[in-house]
N, C-alpha and C positions, 0 to 999 in steps of 0.2 A: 629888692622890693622898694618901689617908690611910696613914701606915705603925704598924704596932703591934706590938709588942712581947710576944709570948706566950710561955708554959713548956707544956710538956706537959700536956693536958687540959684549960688554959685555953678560951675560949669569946670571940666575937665575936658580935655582935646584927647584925643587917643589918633593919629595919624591925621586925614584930614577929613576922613569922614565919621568918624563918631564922636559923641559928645555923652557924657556922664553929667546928669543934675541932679544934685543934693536937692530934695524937694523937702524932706521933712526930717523930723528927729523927736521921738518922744520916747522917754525912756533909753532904753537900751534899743530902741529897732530905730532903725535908719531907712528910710522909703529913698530910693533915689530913679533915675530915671536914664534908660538908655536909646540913643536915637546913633541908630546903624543901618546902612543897607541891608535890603532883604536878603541878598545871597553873603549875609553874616550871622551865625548863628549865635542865638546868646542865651542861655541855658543858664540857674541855679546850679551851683555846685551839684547838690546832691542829687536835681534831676541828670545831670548829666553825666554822673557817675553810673545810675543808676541804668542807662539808656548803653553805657560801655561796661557793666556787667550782662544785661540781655544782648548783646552783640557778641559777648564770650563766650556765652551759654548756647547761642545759635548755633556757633558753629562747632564748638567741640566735640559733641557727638557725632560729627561727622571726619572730625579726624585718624580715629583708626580704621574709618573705612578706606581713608585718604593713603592711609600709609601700607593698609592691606594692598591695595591694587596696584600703588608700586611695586610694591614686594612681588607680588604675582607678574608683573611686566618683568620686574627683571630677572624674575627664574625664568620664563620664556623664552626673553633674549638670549639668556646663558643657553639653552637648551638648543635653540635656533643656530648656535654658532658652532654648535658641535657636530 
């Protein structure tokens, strides 16, 4: 992990299109600011945690159905070659 050390309005590069600004500081919360192209998504930690626990949950219920109709193709197979 890189750590750095900014003032207010200061700036961070991240490749060569995004930029990170320190925009404020009171207290303990830190306001900053990110400028990235649109097809880069940039998510709070905990929304985007949150957005790959309902992506886990989408589909698990559908995995023993997933694994049933294998199971069911390859007894058929076997059956088929006999």
């Amino acid at each position: 992990m890189l750590i750095l050390s900014r003032k207010i309005d200061e700036k961070i590069k991240i490749g060569d299109e995004i930029t990170i600004t320190l925009i404020d500081v009171h207290g303990d919360q830190v306001k900053i600011g990110v400028e990235a192209p649109k097809n880069v998504k940039v998510f709070r930690q905990e929304v985007f945690d949150a957005i790959q626990k309902e992506n886990k949950a989408a589909v698990a219920p559908n995995e023993p159905a997933t694994s049933n109709a294998i199971d069911a193709v390859s007894a058929l197979s076997k059956l088929l070659k006999k």
